[in-house]
SEVORO-240656 format. One record per residue: x, y, z of N, C-alpha, C in turn. Coordinates in steps of 0.2 Angstrom, whole numbers, plus 5000, padded with zeros to 4 digits. Layout:
! residues N
XYZXYZXYZ ...
//
This chain:
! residues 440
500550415017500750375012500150345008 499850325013498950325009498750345005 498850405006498550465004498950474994 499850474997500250474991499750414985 499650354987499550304984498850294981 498550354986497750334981497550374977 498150444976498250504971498450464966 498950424968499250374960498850334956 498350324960497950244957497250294956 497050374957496750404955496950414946 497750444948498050464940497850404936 498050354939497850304932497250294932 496550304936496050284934496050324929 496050394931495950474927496050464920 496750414918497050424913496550354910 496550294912495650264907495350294905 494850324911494350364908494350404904 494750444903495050474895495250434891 495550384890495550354885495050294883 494650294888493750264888493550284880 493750354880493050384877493750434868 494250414867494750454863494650414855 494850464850494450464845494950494839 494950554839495250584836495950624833 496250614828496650644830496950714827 496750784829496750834827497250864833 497550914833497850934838497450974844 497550974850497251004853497451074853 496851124859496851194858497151224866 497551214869497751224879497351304879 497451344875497251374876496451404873 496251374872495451384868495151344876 495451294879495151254887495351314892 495851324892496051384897495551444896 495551474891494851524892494151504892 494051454894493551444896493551424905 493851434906494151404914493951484918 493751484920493451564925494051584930 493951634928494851654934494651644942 494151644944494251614952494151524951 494151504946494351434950494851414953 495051374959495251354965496051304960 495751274955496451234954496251224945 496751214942496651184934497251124934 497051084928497351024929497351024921 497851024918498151004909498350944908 497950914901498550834900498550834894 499150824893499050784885498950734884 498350724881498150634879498250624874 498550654871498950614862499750584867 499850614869500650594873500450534878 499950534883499750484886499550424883 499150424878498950374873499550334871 499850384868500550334864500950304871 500950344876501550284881500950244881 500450234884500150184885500050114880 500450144874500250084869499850084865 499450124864498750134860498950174853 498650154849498750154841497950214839 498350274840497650314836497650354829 497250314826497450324820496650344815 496550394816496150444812495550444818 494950424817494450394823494450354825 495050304824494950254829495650244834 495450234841495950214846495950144847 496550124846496850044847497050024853 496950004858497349994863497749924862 498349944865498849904863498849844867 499349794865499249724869499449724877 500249794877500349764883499749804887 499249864884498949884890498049834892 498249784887497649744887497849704893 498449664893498649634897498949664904 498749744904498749784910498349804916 497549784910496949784911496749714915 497049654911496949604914497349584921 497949604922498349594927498249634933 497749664932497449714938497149694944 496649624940496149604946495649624948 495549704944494949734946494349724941 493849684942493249674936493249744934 493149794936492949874932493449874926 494049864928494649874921494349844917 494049774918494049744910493449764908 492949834909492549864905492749914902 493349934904493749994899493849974893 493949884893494249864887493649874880 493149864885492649854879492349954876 492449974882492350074881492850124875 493550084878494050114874493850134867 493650084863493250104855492850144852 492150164859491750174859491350244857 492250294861491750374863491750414858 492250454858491950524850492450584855 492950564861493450644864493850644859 494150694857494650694852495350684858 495850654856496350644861496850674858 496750754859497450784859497450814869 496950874870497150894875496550894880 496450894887495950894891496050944898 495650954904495750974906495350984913 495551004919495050974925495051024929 494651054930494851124936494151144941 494451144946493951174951493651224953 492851254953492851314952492251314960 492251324965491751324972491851264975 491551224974491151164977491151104971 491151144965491151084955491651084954 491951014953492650994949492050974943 492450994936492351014930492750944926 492750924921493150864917492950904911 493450934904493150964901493650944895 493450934888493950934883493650944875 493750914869493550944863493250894861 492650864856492250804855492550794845 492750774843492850744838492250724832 492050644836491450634832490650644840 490150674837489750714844489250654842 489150614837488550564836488750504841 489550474838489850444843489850454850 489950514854490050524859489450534863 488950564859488350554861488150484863 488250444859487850374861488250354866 488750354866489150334872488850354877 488750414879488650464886487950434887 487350414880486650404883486750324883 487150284883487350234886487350194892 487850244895488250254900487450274905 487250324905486650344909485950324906 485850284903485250264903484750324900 485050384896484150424894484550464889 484450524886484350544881484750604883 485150644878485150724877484550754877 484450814881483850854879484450924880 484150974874484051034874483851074879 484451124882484251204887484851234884 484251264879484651324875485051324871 485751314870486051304865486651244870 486451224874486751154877486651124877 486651054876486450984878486650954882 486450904887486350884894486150814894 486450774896486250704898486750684906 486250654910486650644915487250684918 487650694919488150754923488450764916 488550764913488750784905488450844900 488650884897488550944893488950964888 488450964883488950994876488751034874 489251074870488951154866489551154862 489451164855489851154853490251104849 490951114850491351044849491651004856 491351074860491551034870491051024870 491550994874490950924882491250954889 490650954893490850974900490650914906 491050874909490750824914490750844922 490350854924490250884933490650814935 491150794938491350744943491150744947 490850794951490650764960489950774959 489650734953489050734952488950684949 488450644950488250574944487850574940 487350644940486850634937486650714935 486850764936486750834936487450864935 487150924931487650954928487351044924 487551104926487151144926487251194918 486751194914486751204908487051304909 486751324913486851404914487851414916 488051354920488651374920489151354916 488951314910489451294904489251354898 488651394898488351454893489051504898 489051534906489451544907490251564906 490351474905491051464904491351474897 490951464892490951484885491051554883 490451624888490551654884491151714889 491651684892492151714896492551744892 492851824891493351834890493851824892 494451854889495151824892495351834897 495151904899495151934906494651904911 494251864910493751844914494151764915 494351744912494651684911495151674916 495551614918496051584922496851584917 496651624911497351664907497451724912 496851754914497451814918497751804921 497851764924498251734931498951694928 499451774929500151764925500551674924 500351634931500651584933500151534931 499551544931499051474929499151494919 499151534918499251544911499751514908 500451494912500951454910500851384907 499951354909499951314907499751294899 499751354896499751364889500351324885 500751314887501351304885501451224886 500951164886501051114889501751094886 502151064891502651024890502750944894 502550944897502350894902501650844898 501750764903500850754899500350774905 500450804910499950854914500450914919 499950944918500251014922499551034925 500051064931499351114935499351154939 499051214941499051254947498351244952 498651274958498251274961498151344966 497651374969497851434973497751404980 497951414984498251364991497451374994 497451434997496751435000496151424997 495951434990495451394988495651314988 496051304988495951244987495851184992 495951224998495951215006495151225009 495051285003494051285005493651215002 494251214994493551164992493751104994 494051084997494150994999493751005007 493451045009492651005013492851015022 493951035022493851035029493551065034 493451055038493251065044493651175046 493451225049493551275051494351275055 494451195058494951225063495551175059 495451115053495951085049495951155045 495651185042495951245036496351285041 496151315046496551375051497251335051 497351265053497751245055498351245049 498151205044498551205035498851295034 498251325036498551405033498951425037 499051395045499451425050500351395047 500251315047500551285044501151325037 500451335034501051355026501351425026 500851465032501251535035501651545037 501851485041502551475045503151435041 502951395036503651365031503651435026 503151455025503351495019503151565018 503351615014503451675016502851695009 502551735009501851745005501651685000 501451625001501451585001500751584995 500651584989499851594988499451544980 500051494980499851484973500351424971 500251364969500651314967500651294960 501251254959501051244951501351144950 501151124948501451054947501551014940 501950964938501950924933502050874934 501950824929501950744928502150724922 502550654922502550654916502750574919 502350534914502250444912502950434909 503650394912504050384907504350294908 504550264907504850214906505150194913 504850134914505050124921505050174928 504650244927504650304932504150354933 503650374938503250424936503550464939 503650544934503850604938503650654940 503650684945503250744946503550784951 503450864949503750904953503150954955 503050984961502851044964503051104966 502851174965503251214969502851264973 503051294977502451324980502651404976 502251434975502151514972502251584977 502351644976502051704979501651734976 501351794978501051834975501251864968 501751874967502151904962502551864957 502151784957502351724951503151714954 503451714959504151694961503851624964 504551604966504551544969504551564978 503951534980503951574989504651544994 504851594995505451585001505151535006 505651485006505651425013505751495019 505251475026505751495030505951485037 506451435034506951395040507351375034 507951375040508751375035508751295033 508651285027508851215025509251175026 509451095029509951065029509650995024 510150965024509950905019510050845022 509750785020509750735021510550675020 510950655026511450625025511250545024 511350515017511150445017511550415023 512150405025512450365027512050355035 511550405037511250385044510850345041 510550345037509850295035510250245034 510850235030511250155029511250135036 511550185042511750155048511150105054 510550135049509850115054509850025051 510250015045510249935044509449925043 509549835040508949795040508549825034 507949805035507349835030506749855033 506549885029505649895032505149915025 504549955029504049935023504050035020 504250055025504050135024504950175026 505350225024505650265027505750335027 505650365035505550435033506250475038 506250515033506950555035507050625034 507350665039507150725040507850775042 507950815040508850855039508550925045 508950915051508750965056509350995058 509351085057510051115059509951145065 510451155070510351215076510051275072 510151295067509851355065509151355063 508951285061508251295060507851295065 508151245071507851255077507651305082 508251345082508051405084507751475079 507551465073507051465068506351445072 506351415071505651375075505551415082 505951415084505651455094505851515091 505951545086505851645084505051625085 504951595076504151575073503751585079 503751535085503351505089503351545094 503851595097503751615104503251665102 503151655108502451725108501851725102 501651675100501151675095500651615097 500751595102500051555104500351485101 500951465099501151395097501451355105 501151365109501551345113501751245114 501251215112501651155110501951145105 502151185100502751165096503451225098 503251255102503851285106504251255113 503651225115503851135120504251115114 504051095108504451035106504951055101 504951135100505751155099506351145104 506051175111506551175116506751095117 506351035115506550975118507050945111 506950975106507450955100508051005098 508251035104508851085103509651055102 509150975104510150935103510150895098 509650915095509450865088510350925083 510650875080511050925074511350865068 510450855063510950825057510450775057 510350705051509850695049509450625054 508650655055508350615057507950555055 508050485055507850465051507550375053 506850345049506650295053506350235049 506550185050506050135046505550105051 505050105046504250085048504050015046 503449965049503649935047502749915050 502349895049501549885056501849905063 501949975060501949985069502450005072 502749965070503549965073503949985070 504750025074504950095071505850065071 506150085069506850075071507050145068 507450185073507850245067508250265069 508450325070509250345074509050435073 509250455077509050535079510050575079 510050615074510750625075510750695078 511250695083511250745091511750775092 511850835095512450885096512950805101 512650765105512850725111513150745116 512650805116512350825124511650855125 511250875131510750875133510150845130 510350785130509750725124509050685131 509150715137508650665141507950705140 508050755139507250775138506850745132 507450725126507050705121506950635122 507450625123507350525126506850515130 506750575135505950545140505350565137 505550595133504850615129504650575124 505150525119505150465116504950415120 505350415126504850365130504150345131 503950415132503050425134502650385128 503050365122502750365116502550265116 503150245121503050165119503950155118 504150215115504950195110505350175116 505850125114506350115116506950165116 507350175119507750225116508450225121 508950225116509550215120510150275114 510750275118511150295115511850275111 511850295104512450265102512950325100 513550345099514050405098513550455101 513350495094512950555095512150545090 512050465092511450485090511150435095 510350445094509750405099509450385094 509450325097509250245093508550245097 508050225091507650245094507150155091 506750115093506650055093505850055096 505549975091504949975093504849915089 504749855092504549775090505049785085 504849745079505449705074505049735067 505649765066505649815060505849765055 505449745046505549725041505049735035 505449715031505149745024505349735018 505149735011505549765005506049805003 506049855008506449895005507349895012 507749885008508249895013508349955013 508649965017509050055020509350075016 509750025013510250055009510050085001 509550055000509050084994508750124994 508250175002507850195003508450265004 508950245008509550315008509650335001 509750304996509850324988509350364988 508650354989507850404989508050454990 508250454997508150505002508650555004 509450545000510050595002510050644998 510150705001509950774997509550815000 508950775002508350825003508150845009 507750885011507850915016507350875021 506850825017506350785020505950735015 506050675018505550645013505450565016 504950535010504650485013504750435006 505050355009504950315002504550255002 504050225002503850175004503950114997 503950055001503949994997503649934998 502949945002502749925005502049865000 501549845003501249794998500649785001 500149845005499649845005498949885002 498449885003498349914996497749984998 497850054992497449994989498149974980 498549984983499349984977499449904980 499449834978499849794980500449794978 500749834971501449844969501849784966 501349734965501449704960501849704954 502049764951502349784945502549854949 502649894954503049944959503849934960 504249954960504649944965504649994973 504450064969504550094976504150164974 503950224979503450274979503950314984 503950374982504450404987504050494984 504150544990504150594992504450634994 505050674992505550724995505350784994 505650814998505650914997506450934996 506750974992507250994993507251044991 507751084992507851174992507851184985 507551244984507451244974507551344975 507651364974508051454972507651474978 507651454984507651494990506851454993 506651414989506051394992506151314992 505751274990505751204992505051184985 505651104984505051094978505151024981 504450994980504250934981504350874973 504450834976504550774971504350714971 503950684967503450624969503850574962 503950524964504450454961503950394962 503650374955503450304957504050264951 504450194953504850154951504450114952 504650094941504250004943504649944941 504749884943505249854944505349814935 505049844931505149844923505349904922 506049914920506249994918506050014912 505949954907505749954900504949964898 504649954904503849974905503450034907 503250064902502950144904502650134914 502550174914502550174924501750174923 501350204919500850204917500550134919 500850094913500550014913500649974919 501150004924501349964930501049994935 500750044934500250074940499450044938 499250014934498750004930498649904934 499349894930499249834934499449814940 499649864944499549864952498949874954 498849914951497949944957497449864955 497349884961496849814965495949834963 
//
């Protein structure tokens, strides 16, 4: 859930710093950025910033961008000194804000978009780094930043370098050279979302820095949920009191990849039965079939501890589910209500309490509480085959303007799509400005 939360407070920095620097208002080109994008890069990322700008409240109106009141006083309510320099950058840059783009290509994440006014935007960039544009060849260079053109190219995992030869590259790609050939990343042509993205699962697994036996492990992983598994695509969209996002995983052939274990769903009324509150709730839909799905997958393939922990979950039948809370777990395991000691002693070894009610194990640890009651987090979480909803208040999200952050999976045409919900406790307020004035 960390992880969900520092992706979110990522999205809204991402979404400042694009409008740090927006200016113009000419329509953008998705696909004039897309043929610039090299067919082996690992992920692309689309936003509309004319759409983001307007939820945020910002008034652009020929080259100049206004930032509106409530997101002044979004900036202010944040607590973070950094925010209140955006207030004074927002005026500053020269991006034209219709469309942008981020995509991964090796080891380089790229930030790339169209420049409006380049005298403006110049000053800004030599500003910011302290020196000058200089000339190599028909690009210009300051600090991690490059223009040719009416584009700008920014190296993110750089602060001060940025390579002239691979933006001359990225310019002079045909369509076929480009991330257009790629049937499924070229959808992103068609933005309807204020961002869209693909990504290809194993590059993407390369370029985030893991370790030999975390990558083996992820691709063992997605081999076993999913059936040629090779290509993701996501969207987002900022709306009124909600952020929404869906994911789906791909095949080779641009379908949607077969889940494979037999899906069951989540029953809210086992979350209601867990009572009380907590900070975090995670719940999980398990069928005999899936189960013995798992000991096919696992026997004989060198899984031998998740084929132990097939065999100890054979009396599991129906939704598993638990509130978290510093530590401490209260949840209920719903069971055939028979052959359940091996799981109970195995829960035991963990520290849990564990006792038995009907046909489920109640399962306990210190004193469970929180913001969010059960009966809220059951509304999240009934449906899907898995998921997590947190309402919790540490940081780096204090959720000061939050009401809840949730992640589910449910069955989508034979495969499984994922669902990311941020609620903020203003329904009338873009989710934008309440993720802005959360972040610490």
């Amino acid at each position: 859930m960390n992880r969900i939360k520092g992706i979110l407070y990522s999205v809204a920095m991402m979404t400042l710093v694009i409008m740090a620097a927006c200016s113009s208002d000419r329509a953008g080109d998705v696909r004039g950025l897309l043929q610039t994008i090299p067919a082996d890069a690992s992920m692309v990322a689309v936003a509309d910033l004319k759409s983001i700008l307007e939820k945020a409240g910002c008034k652009v109106d020929g080259t100049d961008v206004t930032p509106g009141k409530e997101l002044v006083k979004a900036l202010e309510a944040s607590k973070n000194a950094e925010n209140k320099e955006f207030l004074a950058r927002i005026q500053n840059g020269g991006i034209d804000p219709s469309v942008a783009a981020l995509f991964i290509e090796g080891y380089n994440t790229y930030f790339t978009g169209f420049i409006a006014d380049t005298e403006k935007f110049k000053a800004f960039i030599e500003k910011e780094y302290g020196e000058k544009f200089r000339a190599e060849g028909e690009t210009e260079v300051c600090g991690n930043v490059a223009i040719s053109g009416d584009r700008f190219w920014m190296c993110t995992n750089s602060n001060n370098t940025v390579n002239a030869n691979d933006v001359k590259h990225f310019v002079s790609l045909s369509e076929k050279q480009s991330i257009l050939s790629n049937e499924i990343a070229a959808n992103l042509e068609d933005l309807e979302h204020d961002m869209e993205g693909w990504g290809d699962i194993k590059g993407c697994l390369n370029s985030m820095g893991l370790d030999f036996t975390s990558r083996a492990s992820a691709t063992m992983a997605m081999e076993a949920m999913f059936v040629d598994a090779v290509e993701f695509m996501w969207e987002l969209d900022f709306n009124k009191g909600e952020l929404d996002a869906e994911m789906t995983v791909h095949n080779s052939k641009g379908g949607i990849a077969k889940f494979n274990f037999p899906a069951a769903k989540i029953d809210g009324d086992v979350i209601r039965k867990i009572g009380g509150s907590g900070e975090t709730y995670l719940a999980l839909a398990v069928s005999p079939d899936m189960v013995n799905k798992l000991k096919e997958e696992t026997g004989g393939k060198g899984f031998s501890m998740i084929g132990m922990l097939a065999g100890m979950v054979s009396c599991v039948d129906g939704t598993c589910a638990a509130a978290l809370a510093v530590g401490n777990v209260n949840g209920l395991i719903s069971t055939t209500g028979h052959g359940t000691s091996d799981l109970a002693n195995a829960l035991g070894q963990f520290g849990l309490t564990v006792s038995k009610e009907d046909k489920f194990l109640r399962i306990s640890k210190g004193e469970v509480s929180g913001p969010l009651p059960a009966a809220d987090a059951a509304d999240v979480l009934k449906g899907a085959l898995a998921g997590v909803v947190y309402g919790g208040e540490e940081k780096p999200m204090n959720l000061s303007a939050i009401s809840t952050m949730s992640m589910t999976f449910k069955p989508e045409k034979g495969g499984l799509q994922a669902e990311v919900k941020v609620k903020g406790k203003d329904s009338k307020k873009n989710i934008l400005l309440a993720l802005i004035e959360s972040a610490q």
